[in-house]
N, C-alpha and C positions, 0 to 999 in steps of 0.2 A: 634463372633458377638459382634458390638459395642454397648455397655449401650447407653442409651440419655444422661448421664450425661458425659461418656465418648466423645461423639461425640460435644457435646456443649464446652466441654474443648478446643480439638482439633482445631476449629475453631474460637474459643478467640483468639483477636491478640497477636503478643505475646509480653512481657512486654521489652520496651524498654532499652538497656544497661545504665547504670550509666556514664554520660558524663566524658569525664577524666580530671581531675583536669586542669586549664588553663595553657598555659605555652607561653613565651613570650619570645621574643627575641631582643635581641643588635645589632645593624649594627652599624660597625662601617667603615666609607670611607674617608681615606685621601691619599691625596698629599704628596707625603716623601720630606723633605730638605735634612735632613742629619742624617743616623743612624749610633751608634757609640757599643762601646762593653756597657757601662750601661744601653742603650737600649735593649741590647741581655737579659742581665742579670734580666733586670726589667723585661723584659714580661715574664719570665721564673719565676719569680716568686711572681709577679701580677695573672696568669696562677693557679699555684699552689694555693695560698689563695681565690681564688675566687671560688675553686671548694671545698676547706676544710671549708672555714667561711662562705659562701654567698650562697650554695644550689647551685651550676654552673651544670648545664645540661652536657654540651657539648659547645664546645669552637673549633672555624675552623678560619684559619688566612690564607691569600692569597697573596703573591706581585707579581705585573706583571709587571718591567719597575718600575718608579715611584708611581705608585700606590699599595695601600693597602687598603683593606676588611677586619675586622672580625668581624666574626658573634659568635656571646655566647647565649645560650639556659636559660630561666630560668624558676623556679616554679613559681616566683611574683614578683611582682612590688614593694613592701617593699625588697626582695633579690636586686633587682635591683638599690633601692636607698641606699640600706643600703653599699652597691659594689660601688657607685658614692661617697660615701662620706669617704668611708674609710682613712686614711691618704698617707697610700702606693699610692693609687689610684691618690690621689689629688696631689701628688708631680708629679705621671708619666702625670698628666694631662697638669700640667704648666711645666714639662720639655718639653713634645709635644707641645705646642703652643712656647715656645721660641726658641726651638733647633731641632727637630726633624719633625716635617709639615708644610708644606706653609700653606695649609686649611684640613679643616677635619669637617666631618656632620656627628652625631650620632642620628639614626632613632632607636626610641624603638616600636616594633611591638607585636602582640596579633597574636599568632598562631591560625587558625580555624579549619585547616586540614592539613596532610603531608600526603604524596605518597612516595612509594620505589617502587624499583624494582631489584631484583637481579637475574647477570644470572649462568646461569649452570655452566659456564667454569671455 
């Protein structure tokens, strides 16, 4: 048999989870002109430093055709500027605008919720 105190526990709502730290992300979308091997080389190890000095989540890069996507995961928005301004960065930035994209839009975004779903097979 349930105590009243038992029973009054029971029916407290129950305390809500600890929100998880914010985390934000990079979109990145350009136009290719023309990629060359220092291209290869830089992002490989642009890639690299951003996940050892800058807190990088996770990093997904896409080309379909002339176009390219990538999206980089972050803890903050200081990891974020601290990643923009690095010197590595600032060179692949204006190598990109002179040599390597026609246009390019970088969307910084505030995660609220993710979804997955994985299957069996």
């Amino acid at each position: 048999m349930e105590s009243k105190s038992d029973a009054s526990q029971s029916q407290q709502p129950r305390q809500p989870q600890k929100p998880l730290k914010p985390k934000f992300a990079v979109i990145f979308k350009a136009e290719i002109k023309h990629l060359d091997n220092e291209y290869d080389n830089l992002v490989k190890d642009l890639r690299q430093l951003a996940f050892e000095k800058y807190h990088c989540l996770d990093f997904v890069a896409y080309t379909q055709g002339n176009d390219e996507v990538a999206i980089s995961y972050w803890q903050s928005l200081e990891d974020i500027q601290a990643w923009k301004a690095d010197t590595s960065h600032l060179y692949a930035q204006k190598s990109g605008q002179q040599r390597w994209y026609r246009h390019y839009q970088v969307e910084v975004v505030e995660l609220l919720r993710t979804y997955s779903m994985s299957s069996a097979d």
